[in-house]
C-alpha positions in Angstrom: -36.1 20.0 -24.6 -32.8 18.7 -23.6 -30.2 15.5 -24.7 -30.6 12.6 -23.2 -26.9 11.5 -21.7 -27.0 7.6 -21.9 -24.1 5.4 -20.4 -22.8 2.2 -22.0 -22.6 -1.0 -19.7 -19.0 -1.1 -20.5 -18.6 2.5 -18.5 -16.5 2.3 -15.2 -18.3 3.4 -12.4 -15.8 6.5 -12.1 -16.4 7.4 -15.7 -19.9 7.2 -15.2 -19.9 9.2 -12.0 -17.8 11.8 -14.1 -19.9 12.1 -16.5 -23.0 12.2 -14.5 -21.4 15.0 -12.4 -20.1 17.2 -15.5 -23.5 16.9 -17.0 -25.1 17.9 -13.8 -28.0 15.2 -13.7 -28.6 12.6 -11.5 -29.3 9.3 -13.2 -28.8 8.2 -17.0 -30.1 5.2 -18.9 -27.4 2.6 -19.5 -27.8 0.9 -22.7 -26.0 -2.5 -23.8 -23.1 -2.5 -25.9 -24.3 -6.0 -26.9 -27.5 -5.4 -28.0 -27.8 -5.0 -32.1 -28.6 -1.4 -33.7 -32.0 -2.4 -34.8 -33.1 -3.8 -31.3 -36.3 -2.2 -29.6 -35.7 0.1 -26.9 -36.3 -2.9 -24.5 -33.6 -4.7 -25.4 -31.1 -1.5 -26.0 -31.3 -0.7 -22.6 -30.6 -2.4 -19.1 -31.7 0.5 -16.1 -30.4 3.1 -15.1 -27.7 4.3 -13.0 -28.0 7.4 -10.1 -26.3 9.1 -8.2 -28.4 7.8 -5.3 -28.4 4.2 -6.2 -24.2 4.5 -6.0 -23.8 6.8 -2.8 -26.1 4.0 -1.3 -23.4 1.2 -2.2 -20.8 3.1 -0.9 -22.3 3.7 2.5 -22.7 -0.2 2.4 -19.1 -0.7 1.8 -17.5 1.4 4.6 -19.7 0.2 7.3 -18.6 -3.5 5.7 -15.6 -2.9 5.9 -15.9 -0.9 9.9 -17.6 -4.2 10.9 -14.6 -6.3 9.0 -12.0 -4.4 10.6 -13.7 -4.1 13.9 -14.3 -8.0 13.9 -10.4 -8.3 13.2 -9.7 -6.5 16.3 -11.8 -8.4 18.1 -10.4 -11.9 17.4 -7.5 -10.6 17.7 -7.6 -9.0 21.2 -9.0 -12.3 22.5 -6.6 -14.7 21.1 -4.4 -12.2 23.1 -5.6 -13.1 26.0 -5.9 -17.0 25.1 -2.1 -17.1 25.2 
């Protein structure tokens, strides 16, 4: 039986993707750094984060920011020919 690597809510999302990646695993509970020692495990922990769950949100933001950008050009190109 292995450890269990947990991440702390305060974690970055690159220190988290770090250590998920050096620990070759996918996903780790992330337990609150607010929550008192003697709390049950219901309210140590908050989810989980995986590798999945953050590739997803990246996807998200690039074709945001495609759309963004290719809205930009847009406007722009026909206030161009508004003039």
């Amino acid at each position: 039986m292995g450890i269990v690597i947990e991440m702390r809510s305060d974690t970055s999302l690159h220190e988290a993707i770090k250590t998920l990646a050096k620990n070759r695993i996918l996903s780790a509970p992330v337990r609150d750094v607010d929550a008192p020692q003697d709390a049950s495990w219901m309210d140590k922990y908050l989810g989980v984060i995986e590798f999945a769950g953050i590739t997803h949100w990246v996807l998200q933001q690039v074709i945001y920011m495609f759309f963004l950008i290719l809205l930009i050009k847009m406007l722009a190109l026909s206030h161009k020919f508004d003039d």
